[in-house]
DRENRO-300891 format. One record per residue (C-alpha): residue number from 1; residue in one letter; chain; x, y, z. Coordinates in steps of 0.5 Angstrom, whole numbers, always signed. Example, Ala and Ser with C-alpha at 12.3 -4.5 7.8 and 13.67 -1.06 7.14 Angstrom:
BEGIN
NODE|drenke|zaro|marza|c1|c2|c3
NODE|1|A|A|+25|-9|+16
NODE|2|S|A|+27|-2|+14
This chain:
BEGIN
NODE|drenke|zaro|marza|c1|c2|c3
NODE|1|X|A|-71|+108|-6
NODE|2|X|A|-65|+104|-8
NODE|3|X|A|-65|+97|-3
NODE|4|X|A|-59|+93|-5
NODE|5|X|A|-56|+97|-11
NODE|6|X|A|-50|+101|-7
NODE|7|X|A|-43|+97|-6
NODE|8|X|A|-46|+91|-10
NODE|9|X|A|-51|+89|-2
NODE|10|X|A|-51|+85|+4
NODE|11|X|A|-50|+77|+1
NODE|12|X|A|-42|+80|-3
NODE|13|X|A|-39|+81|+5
NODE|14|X|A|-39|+72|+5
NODE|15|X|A|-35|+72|-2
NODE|16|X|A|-30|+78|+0
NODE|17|X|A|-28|+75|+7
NODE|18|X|A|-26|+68|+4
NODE|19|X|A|-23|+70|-2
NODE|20|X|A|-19|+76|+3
NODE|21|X|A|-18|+69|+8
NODE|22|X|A|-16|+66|+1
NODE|23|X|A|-11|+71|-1
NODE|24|X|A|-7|+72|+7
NODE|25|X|A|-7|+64|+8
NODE|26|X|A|-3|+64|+1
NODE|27|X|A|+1|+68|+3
NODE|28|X|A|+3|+66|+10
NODE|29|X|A|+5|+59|+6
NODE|30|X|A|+9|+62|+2
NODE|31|X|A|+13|+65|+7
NODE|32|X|A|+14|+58|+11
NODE|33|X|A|+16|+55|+4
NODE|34|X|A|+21|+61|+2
NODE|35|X|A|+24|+61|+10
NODE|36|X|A|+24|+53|+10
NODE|37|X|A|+27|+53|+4
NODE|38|X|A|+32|+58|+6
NODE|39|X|A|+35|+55|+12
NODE|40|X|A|+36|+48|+8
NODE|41|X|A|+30|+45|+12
NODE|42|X|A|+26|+43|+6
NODE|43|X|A|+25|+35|+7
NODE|44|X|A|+24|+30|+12
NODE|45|X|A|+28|+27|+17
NODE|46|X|A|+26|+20|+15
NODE|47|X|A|+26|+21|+8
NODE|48|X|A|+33|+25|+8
NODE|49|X|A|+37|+21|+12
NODE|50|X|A|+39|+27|+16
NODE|51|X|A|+37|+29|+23
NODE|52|X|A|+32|+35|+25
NODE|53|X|A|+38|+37|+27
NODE|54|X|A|+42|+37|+20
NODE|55|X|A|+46|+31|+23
NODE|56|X|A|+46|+24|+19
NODE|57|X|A|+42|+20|+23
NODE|58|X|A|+47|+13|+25
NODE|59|X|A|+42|+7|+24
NODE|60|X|A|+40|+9|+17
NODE|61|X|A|+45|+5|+14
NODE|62|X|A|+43|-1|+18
NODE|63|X|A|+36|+0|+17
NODE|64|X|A|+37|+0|+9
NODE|65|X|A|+41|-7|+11
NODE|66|X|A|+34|-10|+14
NODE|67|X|A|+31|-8|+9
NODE|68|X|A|+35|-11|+4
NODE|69|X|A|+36|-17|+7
NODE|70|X|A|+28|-17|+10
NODE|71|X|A|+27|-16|+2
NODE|72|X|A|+30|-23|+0
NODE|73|X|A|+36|-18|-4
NODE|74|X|A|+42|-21|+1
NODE|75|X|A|+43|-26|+5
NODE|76|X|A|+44|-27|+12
NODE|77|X|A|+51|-28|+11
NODE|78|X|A|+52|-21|+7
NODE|79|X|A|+49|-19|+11
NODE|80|X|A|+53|-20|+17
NODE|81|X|A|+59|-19|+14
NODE|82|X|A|+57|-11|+12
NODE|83|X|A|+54|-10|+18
NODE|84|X|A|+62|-12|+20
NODE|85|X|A|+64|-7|+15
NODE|86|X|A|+60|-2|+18
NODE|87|X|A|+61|-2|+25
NODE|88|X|A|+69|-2|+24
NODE|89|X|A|+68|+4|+19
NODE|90|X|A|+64|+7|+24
NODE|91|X|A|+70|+6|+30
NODE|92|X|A|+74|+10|+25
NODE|93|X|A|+78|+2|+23
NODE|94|X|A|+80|+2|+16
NODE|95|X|A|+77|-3|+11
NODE|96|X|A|+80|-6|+4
């Protein structure tokens, strides 16, 4: 009789269904990569200074002027005074 010498036996249907797991989950995270990609929504918002909507997100720029000013990089009044800027550039008011 010829116990366990056919298709290789029962203990080879465990390495055949993780490696067919393994082939289909590579697949569908290439899929989500390429259609990220394509529609320009590869990074995320808080690290791209876009919205999930592609728009620019307004509180960037008075973040990175916290952050400066937190770090000890520009003092309170230049701060200030380019937070000034800002909001006028942000009315539309020309500045310079």
């Amino acid at each position: 009789m010829m116990w366990d010498y056919g298709f290789g036996g029962w203990w080879m249907w465990l390495p055949g269904l993780l490696f067919g797991a393994l082939v289909i989950g590579g697949i569908v995270v290439l899929i989500v990569l390429l259609v990220r990609s394509a529609s320009g929504h590869g990074g995320t918002g808080a690290t791209s200074g876009y919205d999930a909507a592609g728009g620019a997100q307004p509180d960037r720029a008075k973040q990175i002027l916290e952050e400066r000013l937190a770090r000890g990089e520009i003092s309170p009044d230049e701060f200030r005074a380019l937070m000034a800027t800002l909001d006028e550039g942000r009315r539309g008011g020309r500045t310079g």
